[in-house]
C-alpha positions, 0 to 999 in steps of 0.5 A: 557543541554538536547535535548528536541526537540523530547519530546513529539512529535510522528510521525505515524510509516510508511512502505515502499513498492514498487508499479509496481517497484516504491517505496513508503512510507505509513502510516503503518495498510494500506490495501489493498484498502487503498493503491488503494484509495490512488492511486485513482483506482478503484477496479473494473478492477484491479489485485493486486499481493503481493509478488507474490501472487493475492490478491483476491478482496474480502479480498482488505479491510483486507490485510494489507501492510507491510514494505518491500511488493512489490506490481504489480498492472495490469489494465484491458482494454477491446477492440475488 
């Protein structure tokens, strides 16, 4: 007897990454953006360092996530 109760069925390839020393698995072709949108965090007021290195808010959209990245995010709060 064959087991067929995979055939057919397809799950979306994943990656995992580690977000501010948390891990985290997501859907793989996630950018940059995609990942603060799933966060929920504006872009505005944020730094985002990906194995070691900032990301440069203008290139958020285009930097896609691999498995394995480690990603810092730091919030920016104003004060006086």
């Amino acid at each position: 007897m064959t087991d067929t109760s995979l055939a057919g069925t397809r799950t979306a390839p994943t990656l995992r990454i580690t977000v501010n020393g948390e891990a985290l698995s997501l859907a793989a072709g996630v950018s940059v953006a995609g990942l603060l949108d799933h966060l929920g965090l504006p872009r505005r007021k944020i730094a985002v360092e990906r194995n070691l290195e900032i990301v440069p808010r203008s290139l958020y959209d285009e930097t896609l996530l691999s498995d394995g990245d480690q990603i810092e995010i730091v919030h920016f709060i104003g004060g006086g």
